[in-house]
Every structure is written in C-alpha cells, then in structure tokens.
Backbone atoms as SQL, in Angstrom:
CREATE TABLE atoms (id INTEGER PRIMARY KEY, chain TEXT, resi INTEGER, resn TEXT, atom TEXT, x REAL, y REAL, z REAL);
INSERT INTO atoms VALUES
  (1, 'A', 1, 'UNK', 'N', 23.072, 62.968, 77.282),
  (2, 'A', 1, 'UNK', 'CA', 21.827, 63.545, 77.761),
  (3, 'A', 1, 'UNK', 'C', 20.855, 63.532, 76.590),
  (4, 'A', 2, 'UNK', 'N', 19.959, 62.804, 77.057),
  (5, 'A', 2, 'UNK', 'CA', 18.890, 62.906, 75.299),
  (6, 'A', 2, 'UNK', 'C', 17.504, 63.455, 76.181),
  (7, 'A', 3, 'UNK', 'N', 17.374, 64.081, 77.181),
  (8, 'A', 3, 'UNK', 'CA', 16.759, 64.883, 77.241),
  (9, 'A', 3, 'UNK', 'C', 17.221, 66.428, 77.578),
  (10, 'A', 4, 'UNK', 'N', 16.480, 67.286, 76.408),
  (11, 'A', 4, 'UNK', 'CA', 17.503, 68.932, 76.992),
  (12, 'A', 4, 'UNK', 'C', 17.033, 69.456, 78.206),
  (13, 'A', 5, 'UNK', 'N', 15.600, 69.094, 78.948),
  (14, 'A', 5, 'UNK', 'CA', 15.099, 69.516, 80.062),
  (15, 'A', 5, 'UNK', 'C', 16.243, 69.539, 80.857),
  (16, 'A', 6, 'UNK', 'N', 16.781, 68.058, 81.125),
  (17, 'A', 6, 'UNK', 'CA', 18.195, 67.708, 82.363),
  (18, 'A', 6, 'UNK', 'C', 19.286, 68.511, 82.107),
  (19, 'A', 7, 'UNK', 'N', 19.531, 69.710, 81.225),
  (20, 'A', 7, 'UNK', 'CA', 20.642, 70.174, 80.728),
  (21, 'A', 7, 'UNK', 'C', 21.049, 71.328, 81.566),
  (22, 'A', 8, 'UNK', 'N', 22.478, 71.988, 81.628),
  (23, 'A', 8, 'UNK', 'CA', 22.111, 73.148, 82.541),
  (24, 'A', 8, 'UNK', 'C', 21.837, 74.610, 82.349),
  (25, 'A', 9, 'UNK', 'N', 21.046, 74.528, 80.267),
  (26, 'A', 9, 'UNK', 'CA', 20.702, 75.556, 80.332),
  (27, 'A', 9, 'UNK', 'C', 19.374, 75.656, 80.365),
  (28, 'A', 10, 'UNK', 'N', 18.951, 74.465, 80.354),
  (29, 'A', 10, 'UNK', 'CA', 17.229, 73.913, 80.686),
  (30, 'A', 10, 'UNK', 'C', 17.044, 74.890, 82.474),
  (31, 'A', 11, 'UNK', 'N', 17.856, 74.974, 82.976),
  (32, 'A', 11, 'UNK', 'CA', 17.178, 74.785, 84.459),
  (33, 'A', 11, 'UNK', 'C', 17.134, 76.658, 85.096),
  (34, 'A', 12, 'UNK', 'N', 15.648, 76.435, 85.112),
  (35, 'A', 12, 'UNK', 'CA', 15.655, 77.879, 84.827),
  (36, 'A', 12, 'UNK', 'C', 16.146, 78.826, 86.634),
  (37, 'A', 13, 'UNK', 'N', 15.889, 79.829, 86.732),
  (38, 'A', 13, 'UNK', 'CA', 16.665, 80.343, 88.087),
  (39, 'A', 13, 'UNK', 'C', 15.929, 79.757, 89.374),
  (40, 'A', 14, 'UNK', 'N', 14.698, 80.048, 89.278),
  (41, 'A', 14, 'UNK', 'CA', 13.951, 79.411, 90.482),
  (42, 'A', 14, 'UNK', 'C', 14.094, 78.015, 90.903),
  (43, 'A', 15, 'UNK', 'N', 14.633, 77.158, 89.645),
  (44, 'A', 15, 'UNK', 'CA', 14.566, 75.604, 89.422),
  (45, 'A', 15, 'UNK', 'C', 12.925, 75.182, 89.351),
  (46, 'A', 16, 'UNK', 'N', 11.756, 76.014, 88.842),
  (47, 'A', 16, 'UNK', 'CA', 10.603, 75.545, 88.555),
  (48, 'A', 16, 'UNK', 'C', 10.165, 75.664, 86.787),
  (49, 'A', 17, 'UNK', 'N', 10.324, 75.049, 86.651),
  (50, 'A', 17, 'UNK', 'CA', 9.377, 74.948, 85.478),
  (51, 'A', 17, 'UNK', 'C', 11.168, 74.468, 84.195),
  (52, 'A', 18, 'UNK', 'N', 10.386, 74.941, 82.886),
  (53, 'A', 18, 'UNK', 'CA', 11.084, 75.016, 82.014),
  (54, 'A', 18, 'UNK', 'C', 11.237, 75.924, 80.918),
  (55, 'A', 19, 'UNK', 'N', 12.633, 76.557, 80.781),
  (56, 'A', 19, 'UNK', 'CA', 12.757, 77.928, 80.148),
  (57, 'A', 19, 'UNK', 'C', 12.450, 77.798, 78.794),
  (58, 'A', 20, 'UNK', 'N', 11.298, 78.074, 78.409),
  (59, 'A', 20, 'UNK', 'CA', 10.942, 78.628, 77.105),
  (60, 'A', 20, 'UNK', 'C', 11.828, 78.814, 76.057),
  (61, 'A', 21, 'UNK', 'N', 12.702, 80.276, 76.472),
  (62, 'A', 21, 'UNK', 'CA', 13.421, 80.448, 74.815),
  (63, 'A', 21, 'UNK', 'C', 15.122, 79.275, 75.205),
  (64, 'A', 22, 'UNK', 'N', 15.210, 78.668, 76.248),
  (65, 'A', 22, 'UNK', 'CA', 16.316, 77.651, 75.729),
  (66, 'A', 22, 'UNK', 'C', 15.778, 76.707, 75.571),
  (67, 'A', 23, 'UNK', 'N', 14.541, 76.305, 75.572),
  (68, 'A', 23, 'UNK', 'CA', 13.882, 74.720, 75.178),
  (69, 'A', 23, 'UNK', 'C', 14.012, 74.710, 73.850),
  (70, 'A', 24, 'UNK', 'N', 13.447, 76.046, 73.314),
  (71, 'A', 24, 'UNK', 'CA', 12.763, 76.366, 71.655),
  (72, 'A', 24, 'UNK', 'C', 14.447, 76.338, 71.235),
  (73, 'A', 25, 'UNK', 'N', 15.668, 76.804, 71.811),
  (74, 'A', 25, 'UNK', 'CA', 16.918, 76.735, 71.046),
  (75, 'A', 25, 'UNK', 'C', 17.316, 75.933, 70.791),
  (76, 'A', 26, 'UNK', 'N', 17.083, 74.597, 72.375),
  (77, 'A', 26, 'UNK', 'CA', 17.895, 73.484, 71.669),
  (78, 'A', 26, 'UNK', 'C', 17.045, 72.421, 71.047),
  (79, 'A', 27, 'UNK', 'N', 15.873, 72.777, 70.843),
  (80, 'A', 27, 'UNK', 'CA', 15.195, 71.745, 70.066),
  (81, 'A', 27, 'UNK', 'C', 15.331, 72.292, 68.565),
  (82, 'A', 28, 'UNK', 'N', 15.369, 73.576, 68.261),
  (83, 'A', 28, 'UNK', 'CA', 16.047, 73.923, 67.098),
  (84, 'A', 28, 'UNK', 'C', 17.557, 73.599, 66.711),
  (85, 'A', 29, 'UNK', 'N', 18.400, 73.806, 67.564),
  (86, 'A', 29, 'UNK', 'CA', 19.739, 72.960, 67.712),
  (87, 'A', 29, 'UNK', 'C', 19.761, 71.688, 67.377),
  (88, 'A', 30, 'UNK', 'N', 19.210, 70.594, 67.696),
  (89, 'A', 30, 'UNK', 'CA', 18.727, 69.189, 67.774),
  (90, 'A', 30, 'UNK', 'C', 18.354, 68.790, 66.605),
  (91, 'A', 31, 'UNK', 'N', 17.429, 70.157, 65.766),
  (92, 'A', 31, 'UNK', 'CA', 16.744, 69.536, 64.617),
  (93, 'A', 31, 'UNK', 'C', 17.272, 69.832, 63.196),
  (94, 'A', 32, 'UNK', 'N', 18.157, 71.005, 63.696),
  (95, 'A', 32, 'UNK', 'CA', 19.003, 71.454, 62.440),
  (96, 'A', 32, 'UNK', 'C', 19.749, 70.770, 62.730),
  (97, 'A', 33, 'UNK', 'N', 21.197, 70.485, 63.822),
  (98, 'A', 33, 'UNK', 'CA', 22.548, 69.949, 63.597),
  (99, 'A', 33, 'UNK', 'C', 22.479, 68.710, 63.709),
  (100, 'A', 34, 'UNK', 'N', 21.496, 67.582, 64.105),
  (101, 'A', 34, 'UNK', 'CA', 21.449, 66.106, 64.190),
  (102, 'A', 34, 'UNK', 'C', 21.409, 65.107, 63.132),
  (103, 'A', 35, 'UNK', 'N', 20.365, 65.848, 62.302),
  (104, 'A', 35, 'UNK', 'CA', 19.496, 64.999, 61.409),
  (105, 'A', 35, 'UNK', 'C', 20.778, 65.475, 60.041),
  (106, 'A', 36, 'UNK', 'N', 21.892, 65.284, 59.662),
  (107, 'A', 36, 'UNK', 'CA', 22.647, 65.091, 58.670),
  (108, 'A', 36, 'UNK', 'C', 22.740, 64.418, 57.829),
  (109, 'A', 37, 'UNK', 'N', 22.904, 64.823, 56.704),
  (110, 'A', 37, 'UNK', 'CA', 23.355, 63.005, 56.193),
  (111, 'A', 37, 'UNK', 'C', 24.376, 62.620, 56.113),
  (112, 'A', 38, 'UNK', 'N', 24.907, 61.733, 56.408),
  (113, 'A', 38, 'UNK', 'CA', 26.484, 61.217, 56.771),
  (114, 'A', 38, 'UNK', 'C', 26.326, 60.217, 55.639),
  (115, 'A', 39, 'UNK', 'N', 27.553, 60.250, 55.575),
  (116, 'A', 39, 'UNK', 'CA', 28.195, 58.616, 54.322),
  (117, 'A', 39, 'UNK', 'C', 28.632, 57.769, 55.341),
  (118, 'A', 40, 'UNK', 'N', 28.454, 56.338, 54.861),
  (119, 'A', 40, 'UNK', 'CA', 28.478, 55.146, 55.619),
  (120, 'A', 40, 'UNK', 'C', 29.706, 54.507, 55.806),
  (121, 'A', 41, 'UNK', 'N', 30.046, 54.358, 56.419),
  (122, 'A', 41, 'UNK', 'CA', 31.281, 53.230, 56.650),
  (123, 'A', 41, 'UNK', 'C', 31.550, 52.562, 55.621),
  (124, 'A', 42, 'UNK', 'N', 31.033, 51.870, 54.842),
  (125, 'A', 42, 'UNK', 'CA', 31.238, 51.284, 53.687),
  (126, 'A', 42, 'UNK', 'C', 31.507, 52.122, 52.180),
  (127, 'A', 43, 'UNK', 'N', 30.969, 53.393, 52.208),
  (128, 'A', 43, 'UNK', 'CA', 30.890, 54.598, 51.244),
  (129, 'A', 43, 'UNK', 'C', 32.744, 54.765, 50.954),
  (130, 'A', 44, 'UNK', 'N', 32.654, 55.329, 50.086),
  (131, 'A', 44, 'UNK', 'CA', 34.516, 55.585, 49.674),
  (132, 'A', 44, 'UNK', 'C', 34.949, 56.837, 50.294),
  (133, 'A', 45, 'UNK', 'N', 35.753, 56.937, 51.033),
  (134, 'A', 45, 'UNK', 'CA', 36.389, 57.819, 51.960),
  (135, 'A', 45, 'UNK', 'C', 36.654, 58.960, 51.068),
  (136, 'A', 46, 'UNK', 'N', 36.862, 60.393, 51.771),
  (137, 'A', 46, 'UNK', 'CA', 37.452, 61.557, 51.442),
  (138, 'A', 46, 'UNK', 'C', 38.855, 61.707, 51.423),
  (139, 'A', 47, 'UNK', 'N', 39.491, 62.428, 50.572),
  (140, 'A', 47, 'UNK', 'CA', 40.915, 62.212, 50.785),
  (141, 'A', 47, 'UNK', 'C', 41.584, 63.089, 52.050),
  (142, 'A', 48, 'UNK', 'N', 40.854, 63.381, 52.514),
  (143, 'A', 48, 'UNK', 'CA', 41.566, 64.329, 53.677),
  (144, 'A', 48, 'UNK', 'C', 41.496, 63.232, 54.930),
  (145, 'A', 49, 'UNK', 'N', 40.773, 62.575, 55.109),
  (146, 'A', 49, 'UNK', 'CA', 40.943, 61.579, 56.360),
  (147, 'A', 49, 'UNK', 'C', 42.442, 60.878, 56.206),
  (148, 'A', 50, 'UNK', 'N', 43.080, 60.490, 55.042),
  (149, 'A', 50, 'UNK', 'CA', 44.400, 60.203, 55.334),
  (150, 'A', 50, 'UNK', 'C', 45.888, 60.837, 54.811),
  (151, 'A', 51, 'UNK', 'N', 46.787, 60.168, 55.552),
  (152, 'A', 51, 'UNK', 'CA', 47.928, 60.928, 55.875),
  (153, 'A', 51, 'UNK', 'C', 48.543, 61.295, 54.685),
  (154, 'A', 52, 'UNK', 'N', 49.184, 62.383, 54.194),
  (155, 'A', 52, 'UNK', 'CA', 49.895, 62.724, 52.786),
  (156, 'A', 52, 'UNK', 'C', 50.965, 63.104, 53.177),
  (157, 'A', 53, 'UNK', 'N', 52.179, 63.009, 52.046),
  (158, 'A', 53, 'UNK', 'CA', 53.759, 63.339, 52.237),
  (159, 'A', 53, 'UNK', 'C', 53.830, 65.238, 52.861),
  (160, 'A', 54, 'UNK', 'N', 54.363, 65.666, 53.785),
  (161, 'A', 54, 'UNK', 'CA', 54.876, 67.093, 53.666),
  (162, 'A', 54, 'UNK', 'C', 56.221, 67.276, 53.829),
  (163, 'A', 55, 'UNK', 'N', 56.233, 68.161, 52.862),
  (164, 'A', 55, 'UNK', 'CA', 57.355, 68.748, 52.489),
  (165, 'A', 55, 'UNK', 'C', 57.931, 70.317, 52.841),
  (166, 'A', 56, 'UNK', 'N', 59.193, 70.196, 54.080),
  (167, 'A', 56, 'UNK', 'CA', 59.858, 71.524, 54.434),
  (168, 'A', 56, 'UNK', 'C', 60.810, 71.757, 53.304),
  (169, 'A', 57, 'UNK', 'N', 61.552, 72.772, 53.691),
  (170, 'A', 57, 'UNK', 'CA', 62.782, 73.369, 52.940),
  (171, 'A', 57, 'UNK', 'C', 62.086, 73.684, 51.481),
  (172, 'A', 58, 'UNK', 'N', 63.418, 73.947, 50.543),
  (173, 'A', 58, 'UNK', 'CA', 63.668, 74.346, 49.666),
  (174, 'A', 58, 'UNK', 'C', 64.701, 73.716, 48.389),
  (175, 'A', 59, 'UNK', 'N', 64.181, 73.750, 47.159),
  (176, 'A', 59, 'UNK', 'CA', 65.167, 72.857, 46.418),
  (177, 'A', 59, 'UNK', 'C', 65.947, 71.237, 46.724),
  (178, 'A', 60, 'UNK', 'N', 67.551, 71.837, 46.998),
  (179, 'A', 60, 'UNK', 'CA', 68.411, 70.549, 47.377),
  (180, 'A', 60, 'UNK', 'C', 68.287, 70.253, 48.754),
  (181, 'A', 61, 'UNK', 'N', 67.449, 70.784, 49.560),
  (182, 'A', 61, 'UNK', 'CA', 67.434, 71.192, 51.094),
  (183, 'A', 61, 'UNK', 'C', 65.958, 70.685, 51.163),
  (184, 'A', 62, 'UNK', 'N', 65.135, 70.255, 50.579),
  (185, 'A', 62, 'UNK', 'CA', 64.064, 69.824, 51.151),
  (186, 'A', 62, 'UNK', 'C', 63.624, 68.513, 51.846),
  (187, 'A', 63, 'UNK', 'N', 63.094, 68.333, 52.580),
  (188, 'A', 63, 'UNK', 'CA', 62.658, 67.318, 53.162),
  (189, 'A', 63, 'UNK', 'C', 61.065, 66.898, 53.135),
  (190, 'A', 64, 'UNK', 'N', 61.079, 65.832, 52.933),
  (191, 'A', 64, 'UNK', 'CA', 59.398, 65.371, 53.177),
  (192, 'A', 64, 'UNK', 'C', 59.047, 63.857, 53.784),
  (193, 'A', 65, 'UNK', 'N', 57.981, 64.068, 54.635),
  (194, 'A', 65, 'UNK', 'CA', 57.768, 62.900, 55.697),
  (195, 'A', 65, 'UNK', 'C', 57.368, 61.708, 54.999),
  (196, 'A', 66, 'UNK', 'N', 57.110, 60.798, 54.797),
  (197, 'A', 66, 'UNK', 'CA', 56.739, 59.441, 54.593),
  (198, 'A', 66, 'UNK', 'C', 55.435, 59.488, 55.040),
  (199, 'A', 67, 'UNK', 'N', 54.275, 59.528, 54.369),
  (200, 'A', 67, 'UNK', 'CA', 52.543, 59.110, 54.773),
  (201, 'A', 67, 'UNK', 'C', 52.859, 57.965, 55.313),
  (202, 'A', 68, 'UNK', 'N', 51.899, 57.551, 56.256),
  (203, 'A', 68, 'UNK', 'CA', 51.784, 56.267, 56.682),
  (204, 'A', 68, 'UNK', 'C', 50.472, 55.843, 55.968),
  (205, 'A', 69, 'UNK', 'N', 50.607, 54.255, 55.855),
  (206, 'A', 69, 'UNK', 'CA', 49.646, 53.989, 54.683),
  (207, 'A', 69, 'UNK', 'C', 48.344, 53.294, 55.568),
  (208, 'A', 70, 'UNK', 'N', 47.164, 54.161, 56.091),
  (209, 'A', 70, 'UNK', 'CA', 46.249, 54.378, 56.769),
  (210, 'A', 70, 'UNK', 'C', 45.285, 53.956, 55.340),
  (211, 'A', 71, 'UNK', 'N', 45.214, 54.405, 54.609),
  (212, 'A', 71, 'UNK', 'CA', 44.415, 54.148, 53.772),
  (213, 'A', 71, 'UNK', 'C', 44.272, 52.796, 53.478),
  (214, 'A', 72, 'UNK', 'N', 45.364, 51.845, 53.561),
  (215, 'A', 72, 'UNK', 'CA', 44.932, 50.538, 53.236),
  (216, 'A', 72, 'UNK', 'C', 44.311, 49.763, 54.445),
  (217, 'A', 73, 'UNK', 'N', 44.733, 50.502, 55.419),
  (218, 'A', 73, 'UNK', 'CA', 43.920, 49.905, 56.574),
  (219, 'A', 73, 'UNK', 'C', 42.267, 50.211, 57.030),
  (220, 'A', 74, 'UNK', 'N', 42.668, 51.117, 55.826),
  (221, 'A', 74, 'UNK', 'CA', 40.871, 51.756, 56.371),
  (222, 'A', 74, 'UNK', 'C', 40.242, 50.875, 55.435),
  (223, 'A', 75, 'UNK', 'N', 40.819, 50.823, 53.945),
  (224, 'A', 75, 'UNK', 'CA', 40.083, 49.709, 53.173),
  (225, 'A', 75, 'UNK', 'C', 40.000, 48.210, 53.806),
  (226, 'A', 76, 'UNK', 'N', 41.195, 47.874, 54.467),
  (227, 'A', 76, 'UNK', 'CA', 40.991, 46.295, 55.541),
  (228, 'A', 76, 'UNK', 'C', 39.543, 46.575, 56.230),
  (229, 'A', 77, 'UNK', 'N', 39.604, 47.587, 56.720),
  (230, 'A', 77, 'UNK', 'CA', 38.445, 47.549, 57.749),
  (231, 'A', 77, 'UNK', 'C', 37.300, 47.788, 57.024),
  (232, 'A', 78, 'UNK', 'N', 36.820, 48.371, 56.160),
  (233, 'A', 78, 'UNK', 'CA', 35.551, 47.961, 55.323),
  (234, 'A', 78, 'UNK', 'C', 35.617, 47.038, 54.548),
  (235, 'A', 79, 'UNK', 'N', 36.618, 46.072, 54.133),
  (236, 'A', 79, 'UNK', 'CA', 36.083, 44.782, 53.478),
  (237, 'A', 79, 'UNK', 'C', 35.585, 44.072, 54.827),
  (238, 'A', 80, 'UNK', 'N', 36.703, 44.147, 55.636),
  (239, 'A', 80, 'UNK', 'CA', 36.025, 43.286, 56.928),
  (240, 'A', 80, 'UNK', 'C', 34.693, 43.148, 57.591),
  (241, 'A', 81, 'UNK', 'N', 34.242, 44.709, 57.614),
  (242, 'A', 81, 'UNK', 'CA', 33.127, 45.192, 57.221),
  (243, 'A', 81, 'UNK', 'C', 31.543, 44.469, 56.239),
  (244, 'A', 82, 'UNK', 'N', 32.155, 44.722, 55.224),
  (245, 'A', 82, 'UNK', 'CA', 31.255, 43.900, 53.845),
  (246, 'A', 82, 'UNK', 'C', 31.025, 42.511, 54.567),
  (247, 'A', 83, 'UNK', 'N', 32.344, 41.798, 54.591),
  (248, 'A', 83, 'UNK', 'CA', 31.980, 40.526, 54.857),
  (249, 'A', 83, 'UNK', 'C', 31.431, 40.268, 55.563),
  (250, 'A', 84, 'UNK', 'N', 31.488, 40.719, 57.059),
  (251, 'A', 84, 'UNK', 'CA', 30.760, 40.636, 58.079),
  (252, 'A', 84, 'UNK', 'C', 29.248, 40.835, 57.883),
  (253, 'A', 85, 'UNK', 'N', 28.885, 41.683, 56.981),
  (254, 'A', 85, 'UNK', 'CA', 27.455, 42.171, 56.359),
  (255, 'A', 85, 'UNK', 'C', 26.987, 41.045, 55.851),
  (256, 'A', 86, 'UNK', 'N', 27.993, 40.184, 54.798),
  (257, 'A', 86, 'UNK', 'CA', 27.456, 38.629, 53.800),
  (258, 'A', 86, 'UNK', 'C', 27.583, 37.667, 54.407),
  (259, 'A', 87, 'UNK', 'N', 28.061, 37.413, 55.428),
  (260, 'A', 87, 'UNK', 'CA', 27.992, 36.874, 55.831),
  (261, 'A', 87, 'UNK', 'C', 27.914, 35.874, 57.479),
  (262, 'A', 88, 'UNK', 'N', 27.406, 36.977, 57.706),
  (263, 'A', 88, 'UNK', 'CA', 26.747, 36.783, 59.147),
  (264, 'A', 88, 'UNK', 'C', 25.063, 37.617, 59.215),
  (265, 'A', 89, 'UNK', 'N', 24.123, 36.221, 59.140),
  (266, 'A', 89, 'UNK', 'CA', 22.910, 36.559, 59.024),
  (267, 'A', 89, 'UNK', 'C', 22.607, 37.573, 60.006),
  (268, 'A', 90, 'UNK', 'N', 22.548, 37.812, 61.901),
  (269, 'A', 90, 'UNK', 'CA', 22.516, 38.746, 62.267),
  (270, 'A', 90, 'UNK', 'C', 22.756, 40.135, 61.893),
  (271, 'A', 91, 'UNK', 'N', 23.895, 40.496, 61.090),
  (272, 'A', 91, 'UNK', 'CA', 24.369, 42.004, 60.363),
  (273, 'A', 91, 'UNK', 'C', 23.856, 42.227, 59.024),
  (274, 'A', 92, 'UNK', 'N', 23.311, 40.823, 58.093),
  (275, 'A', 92, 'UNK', 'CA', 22.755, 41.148, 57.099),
  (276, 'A', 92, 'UNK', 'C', 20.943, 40.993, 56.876),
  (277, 'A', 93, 'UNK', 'N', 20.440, 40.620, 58.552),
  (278, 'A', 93, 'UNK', 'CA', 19.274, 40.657, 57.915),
  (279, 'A', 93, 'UNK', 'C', 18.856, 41.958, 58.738),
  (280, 'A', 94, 'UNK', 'N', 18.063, 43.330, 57.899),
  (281, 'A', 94, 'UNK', 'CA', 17.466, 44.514, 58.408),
  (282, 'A', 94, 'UNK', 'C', 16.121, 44.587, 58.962),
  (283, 'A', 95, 'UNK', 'N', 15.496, 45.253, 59.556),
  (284, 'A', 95, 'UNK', 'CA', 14.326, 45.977, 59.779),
  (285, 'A', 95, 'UNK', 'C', 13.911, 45.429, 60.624),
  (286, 'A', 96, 'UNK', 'N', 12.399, 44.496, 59.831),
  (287, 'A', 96, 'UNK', 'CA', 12.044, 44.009, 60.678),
  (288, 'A', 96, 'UNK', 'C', 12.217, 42.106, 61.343),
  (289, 'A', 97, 'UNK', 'N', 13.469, 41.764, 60.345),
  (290, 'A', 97, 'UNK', 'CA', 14.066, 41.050, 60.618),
  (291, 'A', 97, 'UNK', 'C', 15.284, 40.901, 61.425),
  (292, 'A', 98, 'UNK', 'N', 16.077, 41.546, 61.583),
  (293, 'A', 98, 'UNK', 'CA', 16.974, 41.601, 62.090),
  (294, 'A', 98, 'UNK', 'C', 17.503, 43.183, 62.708),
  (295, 'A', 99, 'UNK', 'N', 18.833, 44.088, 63.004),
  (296, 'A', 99, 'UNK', 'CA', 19.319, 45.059, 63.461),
  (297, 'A', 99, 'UNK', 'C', 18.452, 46.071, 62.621),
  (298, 'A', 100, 'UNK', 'N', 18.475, 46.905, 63.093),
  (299, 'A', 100, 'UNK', 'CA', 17.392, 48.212, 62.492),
  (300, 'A', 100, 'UNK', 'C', 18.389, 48.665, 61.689),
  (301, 'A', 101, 'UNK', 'N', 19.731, 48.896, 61.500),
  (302, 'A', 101, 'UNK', 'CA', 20.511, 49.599, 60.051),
  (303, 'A', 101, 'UNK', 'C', 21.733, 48.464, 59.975),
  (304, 'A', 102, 'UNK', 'N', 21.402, 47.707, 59.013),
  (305, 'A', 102, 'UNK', 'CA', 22.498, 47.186, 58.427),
  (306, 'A', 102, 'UNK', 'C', 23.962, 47.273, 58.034),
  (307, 'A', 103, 'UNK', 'N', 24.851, 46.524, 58.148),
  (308, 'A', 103, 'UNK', 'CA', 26.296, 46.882, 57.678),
  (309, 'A', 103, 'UNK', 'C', 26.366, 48.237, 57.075),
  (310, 'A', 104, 'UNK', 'N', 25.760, 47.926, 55.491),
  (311, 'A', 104, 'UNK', 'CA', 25.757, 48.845, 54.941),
  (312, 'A', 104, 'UNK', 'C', 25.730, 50.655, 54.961),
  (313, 'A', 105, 'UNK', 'N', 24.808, 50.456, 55.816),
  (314, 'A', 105, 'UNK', 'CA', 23.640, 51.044, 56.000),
  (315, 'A', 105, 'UNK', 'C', 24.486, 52.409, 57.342),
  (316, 'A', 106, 'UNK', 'N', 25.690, 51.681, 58.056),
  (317, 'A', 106, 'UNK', 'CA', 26.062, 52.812, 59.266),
  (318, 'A', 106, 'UNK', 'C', 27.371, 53.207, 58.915),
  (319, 'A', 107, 'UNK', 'N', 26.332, 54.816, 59.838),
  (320, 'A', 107, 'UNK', 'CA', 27.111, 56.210, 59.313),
  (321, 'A', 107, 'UNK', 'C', 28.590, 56.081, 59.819),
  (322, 'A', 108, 'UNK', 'N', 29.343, 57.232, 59.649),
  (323, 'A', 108, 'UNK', 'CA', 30.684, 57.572, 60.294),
  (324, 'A', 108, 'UNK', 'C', 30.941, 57.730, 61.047),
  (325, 'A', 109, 'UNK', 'N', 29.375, 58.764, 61.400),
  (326, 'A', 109, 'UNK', 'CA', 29.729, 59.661, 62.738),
  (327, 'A', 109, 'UNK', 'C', 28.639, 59.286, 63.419),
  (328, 'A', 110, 'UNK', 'N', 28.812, 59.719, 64.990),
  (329, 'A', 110, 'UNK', 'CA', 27.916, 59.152, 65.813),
  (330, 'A', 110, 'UNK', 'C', 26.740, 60.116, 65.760),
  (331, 'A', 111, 'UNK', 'N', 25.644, 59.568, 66.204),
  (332, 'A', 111, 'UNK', 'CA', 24.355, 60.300, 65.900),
  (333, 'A', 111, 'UNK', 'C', 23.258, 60.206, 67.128),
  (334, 'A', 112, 'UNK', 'N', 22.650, 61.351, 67.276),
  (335, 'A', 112, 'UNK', 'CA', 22.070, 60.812, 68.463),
  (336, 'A', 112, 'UNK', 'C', 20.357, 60.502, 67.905);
C-alpha cells in the first residue's frame, strides 16, 4: 500500500473524508522509519547475520554444533554481485544512463 489514505486506519467512521490525526501519524511513521540508511549488498556484512558454533554442557560433557559456512556463500553472492556490476553495461551504467541505483549502490533491506 503506498498510499496511507487506502489503509484501515485511514478510513474514518462515516467512510467520508480523511482522519486527520492518523494521516499526520503515518506520514510521521513513513518519514521517520523509511528514510534509513542501510548498507548495501556489496558493503561487508555484520557478524551476527551468520551462523556461529554453540556450545551445551559442561567441561568433558560439552557439546557444540558445527556453523554452517553461510558466510562464504554470502561472499559468492557479492562477488557475483560486483561482477555483474563490471560487467554488464545495463547494471553498471547509473542515473541518467542507465538503472536509477547501481550494483553498488542497493540496500539490504527493502525500502519503500
């Protein structure tokens, strides 16, 4: 929904018009929580996005899981990434040449 009018706290009881203090909320909503700055797909990951060893028990009794190695796949997927950027003129040319945000250039998270 990218308009909040169509929303169902837009629609006021009568169904005429449009409610004032939830317009003013979610356009304050919209303008504080949207506009973020996110790191790009290509940017170097946080270490919490992948998997680490845990460890139960105690001493001679402990156990710990095996990470799965996600991290090298996340690096596959941003070289794949890069390249795709160098070399495919469509993804590397911007603005007003080509895609409005470049390889580089896109976020993590989706944005409206």
């Amino acid at each position: 929904v990218y308009n909040p009018v169509y929303t169902p706290m837009c629609v006021p009881e009568d169904g005429v018009g449009v409610p004032v203090a939830s317009f003013a909320f979610n356009v304050a909503a919209y303008r504080g929580f949207v506009f973020l700055e996110r790191s790009t797909l290509l940017d170097a990951p946080p270490e919490f996005w992948f998997d680490t060893p845990e460890c139960t028990g105690m001493l001679w009794w402990q156990n710990c899981t095996q990470p799965v190695d996600d991290r090298q796949c996340f690096q596959d997927f941003q070289a794949a990434l890069a390249k795709l950027g160098a070399e495919d003129k469509a993804f590397s040319d911007c603005d007003q040449t080509g895609f409005y945000s470049c390889v580089e250039r896109v976020e993590t998270a989706v944005s409206s």
